[in-house]
Backbone bond lengths (Angstrom), bond angles and torsions (degrees), N, CA, C in turn:
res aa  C-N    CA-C-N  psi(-1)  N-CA   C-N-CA  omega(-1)  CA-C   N-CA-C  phi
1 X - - - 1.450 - - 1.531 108.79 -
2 X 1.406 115.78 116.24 1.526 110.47 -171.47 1.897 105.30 -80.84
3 X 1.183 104.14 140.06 1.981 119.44 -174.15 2.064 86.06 -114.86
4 X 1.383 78.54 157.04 1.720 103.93 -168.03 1.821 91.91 -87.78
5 X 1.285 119.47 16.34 1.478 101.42 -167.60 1.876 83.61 -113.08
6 X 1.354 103.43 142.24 1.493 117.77 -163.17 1.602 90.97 -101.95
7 X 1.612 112.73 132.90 1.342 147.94 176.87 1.725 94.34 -54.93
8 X 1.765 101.34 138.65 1.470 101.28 172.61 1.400 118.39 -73.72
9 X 1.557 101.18 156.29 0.943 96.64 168.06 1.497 147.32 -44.40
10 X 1.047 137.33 108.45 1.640 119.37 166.23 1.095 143.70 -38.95
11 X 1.436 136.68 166.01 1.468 123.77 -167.69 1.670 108.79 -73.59
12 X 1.476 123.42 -25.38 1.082 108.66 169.99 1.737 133.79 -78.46
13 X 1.442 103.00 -6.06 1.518 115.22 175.94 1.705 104.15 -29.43
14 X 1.638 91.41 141.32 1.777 100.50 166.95 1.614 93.95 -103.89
15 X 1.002 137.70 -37.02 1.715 120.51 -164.41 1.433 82.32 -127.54
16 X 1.361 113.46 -177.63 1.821 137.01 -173.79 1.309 103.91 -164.25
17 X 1.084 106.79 150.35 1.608 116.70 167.52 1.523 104.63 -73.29
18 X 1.633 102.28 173.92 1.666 92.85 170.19 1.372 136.82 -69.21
19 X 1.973 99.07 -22.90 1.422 107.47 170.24 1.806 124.92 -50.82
20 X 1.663 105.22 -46.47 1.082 113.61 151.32 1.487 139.92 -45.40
21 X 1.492 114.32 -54.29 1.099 136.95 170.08 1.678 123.54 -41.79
22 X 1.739 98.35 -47.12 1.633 122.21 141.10 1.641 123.95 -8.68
23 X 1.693 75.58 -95.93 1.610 102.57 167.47 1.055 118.45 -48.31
24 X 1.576 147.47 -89.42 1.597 113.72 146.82 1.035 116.40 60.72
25 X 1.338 99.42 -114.54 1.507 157.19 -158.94 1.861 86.81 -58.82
26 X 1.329 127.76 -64.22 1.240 113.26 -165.60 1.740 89.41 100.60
27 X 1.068 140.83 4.64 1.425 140.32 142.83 1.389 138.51 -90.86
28 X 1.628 124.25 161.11 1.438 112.90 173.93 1.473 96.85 -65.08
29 X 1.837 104.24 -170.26 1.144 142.18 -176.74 1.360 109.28 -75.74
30 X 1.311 117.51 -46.00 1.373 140.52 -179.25 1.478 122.01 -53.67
31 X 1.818 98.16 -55.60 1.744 112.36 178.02 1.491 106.28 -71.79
32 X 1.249 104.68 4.75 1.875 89.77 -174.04 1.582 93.68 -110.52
33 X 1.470 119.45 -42.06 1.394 115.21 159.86 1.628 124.78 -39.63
34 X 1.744 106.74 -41.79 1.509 87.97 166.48 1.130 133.11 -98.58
35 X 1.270 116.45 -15.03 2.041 125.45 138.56 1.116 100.24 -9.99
36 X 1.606 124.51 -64.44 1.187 122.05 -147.53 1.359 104.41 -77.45
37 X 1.473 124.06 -55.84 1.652 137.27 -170.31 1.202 100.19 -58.85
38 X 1.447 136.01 -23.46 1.612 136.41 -176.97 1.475 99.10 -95.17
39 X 1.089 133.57 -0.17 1.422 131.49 174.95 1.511 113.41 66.09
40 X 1.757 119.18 17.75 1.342 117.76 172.59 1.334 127.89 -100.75
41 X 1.910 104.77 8.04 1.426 100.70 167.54 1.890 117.07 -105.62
42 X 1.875 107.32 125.25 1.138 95.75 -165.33 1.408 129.49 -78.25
43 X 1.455 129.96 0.93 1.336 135.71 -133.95 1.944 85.35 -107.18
44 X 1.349 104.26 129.70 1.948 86.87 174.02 1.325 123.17 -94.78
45 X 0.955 160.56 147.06 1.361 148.46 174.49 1.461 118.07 -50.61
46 X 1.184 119.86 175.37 1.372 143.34 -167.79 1.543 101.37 -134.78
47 X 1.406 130.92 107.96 1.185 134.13 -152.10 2.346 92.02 -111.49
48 X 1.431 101.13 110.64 1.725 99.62 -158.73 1.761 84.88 -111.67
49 X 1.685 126.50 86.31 1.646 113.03 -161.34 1.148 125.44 64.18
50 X 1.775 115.15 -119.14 2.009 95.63 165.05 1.534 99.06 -101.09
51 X 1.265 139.92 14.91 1.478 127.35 174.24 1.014 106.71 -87.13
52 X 1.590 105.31 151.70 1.299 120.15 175.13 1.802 114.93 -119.92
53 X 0.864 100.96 154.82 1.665 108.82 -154.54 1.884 109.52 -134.91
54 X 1.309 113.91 134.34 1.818 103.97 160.59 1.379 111.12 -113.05
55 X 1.395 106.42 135.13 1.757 103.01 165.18 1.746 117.59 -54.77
56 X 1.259 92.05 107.06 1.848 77.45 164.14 1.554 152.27 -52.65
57 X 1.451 88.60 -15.50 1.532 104.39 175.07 1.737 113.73 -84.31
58 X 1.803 98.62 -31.75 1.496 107.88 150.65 1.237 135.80 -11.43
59 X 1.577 88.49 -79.39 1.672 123.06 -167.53 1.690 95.58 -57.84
60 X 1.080 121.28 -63.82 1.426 138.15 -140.25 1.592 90.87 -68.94
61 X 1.564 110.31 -43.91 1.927 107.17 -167.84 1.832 93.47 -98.61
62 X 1.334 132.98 13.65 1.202 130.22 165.24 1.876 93.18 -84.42
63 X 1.414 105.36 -48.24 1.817 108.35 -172.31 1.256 121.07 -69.22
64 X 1.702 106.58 -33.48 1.745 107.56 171.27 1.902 95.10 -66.92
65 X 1.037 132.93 -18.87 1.424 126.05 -164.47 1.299 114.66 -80.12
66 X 1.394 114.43 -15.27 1.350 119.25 159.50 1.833 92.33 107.41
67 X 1.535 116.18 23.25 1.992 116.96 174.59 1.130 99.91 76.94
68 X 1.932 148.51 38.60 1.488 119.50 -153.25 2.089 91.92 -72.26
69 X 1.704 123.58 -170.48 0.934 102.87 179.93 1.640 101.66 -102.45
70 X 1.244 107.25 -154.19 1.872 94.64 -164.28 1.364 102.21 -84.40
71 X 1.340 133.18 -4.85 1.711 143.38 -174.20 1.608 90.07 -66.69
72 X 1.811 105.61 -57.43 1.383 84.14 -167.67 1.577 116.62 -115.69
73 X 1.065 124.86 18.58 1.793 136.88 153.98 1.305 119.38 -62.64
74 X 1.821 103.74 -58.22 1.520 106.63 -167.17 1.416 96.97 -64.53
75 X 1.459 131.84 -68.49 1.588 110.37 -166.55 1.737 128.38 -57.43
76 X 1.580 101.63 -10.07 1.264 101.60 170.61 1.275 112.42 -67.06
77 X 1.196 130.39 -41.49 1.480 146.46 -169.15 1.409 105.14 -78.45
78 X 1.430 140.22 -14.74 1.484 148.34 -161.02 1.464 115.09 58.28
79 X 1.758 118.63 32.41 1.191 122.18 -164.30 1.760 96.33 -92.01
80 X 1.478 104.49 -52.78 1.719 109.03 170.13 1.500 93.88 92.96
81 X 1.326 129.10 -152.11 1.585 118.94 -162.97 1.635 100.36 -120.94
């Protein structure tokens, strides 16, 4: 019976949703939502229509970076706010 909830990503994925993005992370859905509202998650989205998306290669050199918050990731990256 096919459900409207979309299969995770695979290991080769280039972007993820946040649910993914989550997982990842080794966190809920929730702590990355407030990562975000506290301005301590650095990775920015990828806006695909109304989806939103993270680069995986992102995530991974945001986590070797030690989490900086998005003040000081995004301009490292030339992403800006």
């Amino acid at each position: 019976m096919p459900t409207d909830t979309p299969a995770p990503a695979g290991p080769d994925a280039l972007a993820v949703d946040i649910a993914d993005a989550a997982r990842l992370l080794s966190i809920s859905p929730s702590h990355l939502f407030a990562l975000r509202r506290a301005g301590r998650f650095g990775p920015k989205p990828i806006k695909l229509g109304r989806s939103c998306r993270f680069r995986v290669d992102e995530l991974r050199q945001w986590l070797e970076a030690g989490c900086p918050s998005a003040a000081v990731w995004r301009p490292a990256k030339g992403g800006g706010r």
